[in-house]
C-alpha positions in Angstrom: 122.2 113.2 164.4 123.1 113.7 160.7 121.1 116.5 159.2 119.0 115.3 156.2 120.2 118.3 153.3 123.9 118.8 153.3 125.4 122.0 153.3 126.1 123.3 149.7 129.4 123.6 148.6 131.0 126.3 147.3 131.1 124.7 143.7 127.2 123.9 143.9 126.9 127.3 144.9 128.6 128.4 141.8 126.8 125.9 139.4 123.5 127.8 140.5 124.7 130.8 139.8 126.2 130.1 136.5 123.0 128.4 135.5 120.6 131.1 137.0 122.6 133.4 134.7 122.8 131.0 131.4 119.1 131.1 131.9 118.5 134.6 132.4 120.4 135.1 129.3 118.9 132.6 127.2 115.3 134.2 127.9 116.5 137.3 126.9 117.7 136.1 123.7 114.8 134.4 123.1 112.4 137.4 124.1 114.7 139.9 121.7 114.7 137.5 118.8 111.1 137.2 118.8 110.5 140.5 119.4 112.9 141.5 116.0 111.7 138.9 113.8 107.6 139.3 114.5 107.6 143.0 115.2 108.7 146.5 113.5 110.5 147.5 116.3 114.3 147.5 116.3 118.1 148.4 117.8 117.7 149.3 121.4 113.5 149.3 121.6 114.0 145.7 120.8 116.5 144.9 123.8 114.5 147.3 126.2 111.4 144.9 125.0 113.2 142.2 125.6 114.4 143.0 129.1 111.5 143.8 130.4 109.7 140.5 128.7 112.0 138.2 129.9 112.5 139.8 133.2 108.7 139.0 133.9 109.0 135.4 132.1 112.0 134.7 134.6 110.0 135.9 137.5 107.5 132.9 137.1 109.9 130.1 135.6 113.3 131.0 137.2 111.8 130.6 140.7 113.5 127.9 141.8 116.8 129.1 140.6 116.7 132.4 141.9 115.8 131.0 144.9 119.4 128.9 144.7 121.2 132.2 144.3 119.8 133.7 147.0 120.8 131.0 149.3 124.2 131.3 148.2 124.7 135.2 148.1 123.1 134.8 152.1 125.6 132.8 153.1 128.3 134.8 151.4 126.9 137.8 153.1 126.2 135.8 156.3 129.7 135.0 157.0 131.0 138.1 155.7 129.2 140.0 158.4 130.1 137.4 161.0 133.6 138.3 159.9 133.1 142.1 160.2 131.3 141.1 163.7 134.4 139.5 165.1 136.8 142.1 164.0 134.9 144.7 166.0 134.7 142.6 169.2 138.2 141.8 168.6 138.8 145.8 168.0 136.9 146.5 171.2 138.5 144.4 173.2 142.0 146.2 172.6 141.0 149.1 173.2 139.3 147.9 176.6 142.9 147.6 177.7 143.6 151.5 178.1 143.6 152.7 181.6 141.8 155.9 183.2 144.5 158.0 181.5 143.9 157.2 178.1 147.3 155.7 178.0 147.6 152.1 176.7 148.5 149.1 178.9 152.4 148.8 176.5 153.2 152.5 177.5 153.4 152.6 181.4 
């Protein structure tokens, strides 16, 4: 049976985080340059404003994309633990081989 949504690839994965973070940019840009030209404040008031107005925008119309990048950074993560996982076992496994002594199965 052929599962109906492909697995992403890593350049898919990329594109959504490239675009997540063209868009988080661009709304900060846009929240700062409004925030300079329609209001007295300025210099870093202005890009603390601006942060914290377009962090909240993105919360509501960057859903979608954040969601994208989490998908991707959980798979990163995924298989980077499954990685760590294996290495123990693997790790475990050797030293399984010791006998009562403490001496290793190479030096008797």
């Amino acid at each position: 049976m052929v599962d109906a949504a492909p697995q992403a690839t890593r350049g898919t994965k990329a594109v959504a985080i490239i675009v997540y973070t063209v868009l988080r940019l661009g709304l900060f840009v846009a929240a700062w340059l409004l925030i300079v030209l329609l209001t007295p404040v300025k210099g870093i008031w202005a890009a603390a404003a601006g942060i914290l107005i377009s962090g909240a925008i993105s919360l509501v119309l960057l859903d979608r994309q954040r969601s994208a990048v989490g998908a991707a950074v959980s798979g990163f993560v995924g298989r980077m633990n499954a990685r760590i996982e294996a290495s123990a076992a693997a790790e475990d496994s050797a030293e399984g081989e010791q006998d009562p002594e403490g001496k290793s199965v190479d030096q008797q």
